[in-house]
MARMARLO-157146 format. One record per residue (C-alpha): chain; x negated, y negated, z negated; residue number from 1. Coordinates in pm, 1 decimal, always signed. Last residue first. Layout:
residues N
R  mol  px  py  pz  seq
R  A  X  Y  Z  NUM .
...
This chain:
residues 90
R  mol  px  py  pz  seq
R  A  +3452.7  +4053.5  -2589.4  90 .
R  A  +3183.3  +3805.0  -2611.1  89 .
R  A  +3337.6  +3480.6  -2809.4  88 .
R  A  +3125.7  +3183.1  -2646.4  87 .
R  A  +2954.3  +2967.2  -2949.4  86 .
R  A  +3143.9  +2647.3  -3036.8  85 .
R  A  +2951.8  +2315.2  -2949.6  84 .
R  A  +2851.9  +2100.2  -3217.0  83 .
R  A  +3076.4  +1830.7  -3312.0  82 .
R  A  +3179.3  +1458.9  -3175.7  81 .
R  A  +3489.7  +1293.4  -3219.9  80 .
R  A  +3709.1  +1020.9  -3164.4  79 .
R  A  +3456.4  +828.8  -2870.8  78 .
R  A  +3701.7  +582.2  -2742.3  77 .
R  A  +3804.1  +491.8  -2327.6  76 .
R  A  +3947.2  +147.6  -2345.0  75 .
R  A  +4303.4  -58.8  -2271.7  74 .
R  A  +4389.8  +176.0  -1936.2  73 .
R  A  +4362.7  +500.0  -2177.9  72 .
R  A  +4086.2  +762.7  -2238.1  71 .
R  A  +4103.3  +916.7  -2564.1  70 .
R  A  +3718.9  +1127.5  -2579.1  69 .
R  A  +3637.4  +1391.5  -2791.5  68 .
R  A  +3310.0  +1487.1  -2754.1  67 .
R  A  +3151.3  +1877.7  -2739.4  66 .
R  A  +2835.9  +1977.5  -2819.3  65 .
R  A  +2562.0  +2140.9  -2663.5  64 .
R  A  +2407.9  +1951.3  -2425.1  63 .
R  A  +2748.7  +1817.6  -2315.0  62 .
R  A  +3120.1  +1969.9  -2363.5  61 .
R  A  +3391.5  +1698.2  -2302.8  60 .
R  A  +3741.2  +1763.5  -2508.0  59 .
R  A  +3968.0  +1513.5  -2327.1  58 .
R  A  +4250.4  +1332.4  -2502.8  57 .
R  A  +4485.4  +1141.8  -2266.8  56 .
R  A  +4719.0  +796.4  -2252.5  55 .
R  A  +4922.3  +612.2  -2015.9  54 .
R  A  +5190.1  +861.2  -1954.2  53 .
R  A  +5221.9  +1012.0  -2296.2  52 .
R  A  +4943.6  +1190.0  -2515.7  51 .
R  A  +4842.7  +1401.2  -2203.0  50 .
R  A  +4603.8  +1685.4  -2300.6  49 .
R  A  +4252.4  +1779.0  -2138.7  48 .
R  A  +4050.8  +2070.0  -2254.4  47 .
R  A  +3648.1  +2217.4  -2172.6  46 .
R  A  +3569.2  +1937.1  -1997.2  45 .
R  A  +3203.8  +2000.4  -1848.8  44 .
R  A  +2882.4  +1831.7  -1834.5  43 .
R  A  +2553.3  +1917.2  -1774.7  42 .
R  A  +2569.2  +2076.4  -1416.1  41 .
R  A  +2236.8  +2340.0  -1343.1  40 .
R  A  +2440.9  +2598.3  -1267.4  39 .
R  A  +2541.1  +2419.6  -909.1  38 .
R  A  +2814.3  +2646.5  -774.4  37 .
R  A  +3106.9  +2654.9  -1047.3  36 .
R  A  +3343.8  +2485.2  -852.8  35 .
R  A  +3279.5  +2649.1  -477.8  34 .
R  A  +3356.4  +2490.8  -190.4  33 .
R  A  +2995.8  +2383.7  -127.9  32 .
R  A  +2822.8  +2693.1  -116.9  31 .
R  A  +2610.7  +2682.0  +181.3  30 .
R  A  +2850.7  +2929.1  +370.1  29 .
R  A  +3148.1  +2805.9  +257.7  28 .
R  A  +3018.6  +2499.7  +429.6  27 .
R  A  +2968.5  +2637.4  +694.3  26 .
R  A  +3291.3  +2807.1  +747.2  25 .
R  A  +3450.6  +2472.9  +738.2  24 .
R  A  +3238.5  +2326.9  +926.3  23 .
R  A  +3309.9  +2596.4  +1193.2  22 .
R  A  +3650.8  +2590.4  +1124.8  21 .
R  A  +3702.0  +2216.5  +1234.4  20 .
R  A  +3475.5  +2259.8  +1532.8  19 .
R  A  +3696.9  +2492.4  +1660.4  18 .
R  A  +4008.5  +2351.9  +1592.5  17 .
R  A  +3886.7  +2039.5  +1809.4  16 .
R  A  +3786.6  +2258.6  +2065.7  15 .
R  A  +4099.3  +2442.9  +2078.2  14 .
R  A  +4288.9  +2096.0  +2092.0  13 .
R  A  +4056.0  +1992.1  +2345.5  12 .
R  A  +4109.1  +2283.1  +2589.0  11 .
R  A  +4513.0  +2254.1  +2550.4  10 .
R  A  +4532.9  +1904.6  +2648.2  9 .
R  A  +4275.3  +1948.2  +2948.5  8 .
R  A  +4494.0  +2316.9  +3024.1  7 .
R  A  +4812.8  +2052.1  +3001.9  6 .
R  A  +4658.0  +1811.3  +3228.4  5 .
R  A  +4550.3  +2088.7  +3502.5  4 .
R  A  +4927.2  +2142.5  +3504.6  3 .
R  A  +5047.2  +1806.9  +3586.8  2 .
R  A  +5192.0  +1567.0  +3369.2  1 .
């Protein structure tokens, strides 16, 4: 390879970098990267705890309450549902 092939090589590869920042910056911009962005979300698991390697409890706040769900590969099941704890302000 000659030299102008390397500064071809070398061009690219800075474009491509380029253009990979730049979306990423954008979207950091518009708010996608972060979690807790969209405030108006419904759901959220408050707890998750491995039983053993097939199973899980997951505590699942919605509208107000909170459902405990055991998901495993024979069924997800419902165990519990109660009303959702107020936030302790400290």
């Amino acid at each position: 390879m000659e030299w102008i092939d390397w500064l071809k090589a070398l061009f690219a590869l800075i474009a491509t970098l380029a253009l990979i920042l730049g979306a990423a910056y954008g979207a950091r911009r518009l708010g996608m990267l972060r979690p807790g962005a969209n405030p108006a979300r419904r759901l959220k698991i408050s707890e998750s705890m491995m039983l053993d390697p097939r199973r899980r409890l997951v505590i699942v706040a919605c509208d107000g309450r909170e459902h405990v769900l055991l998901l495993s590969p024979a069924g997800d099941l419902v165990v519990g549902t109660v009303d959702a704890k107020a936030e302790a302000s400290t």
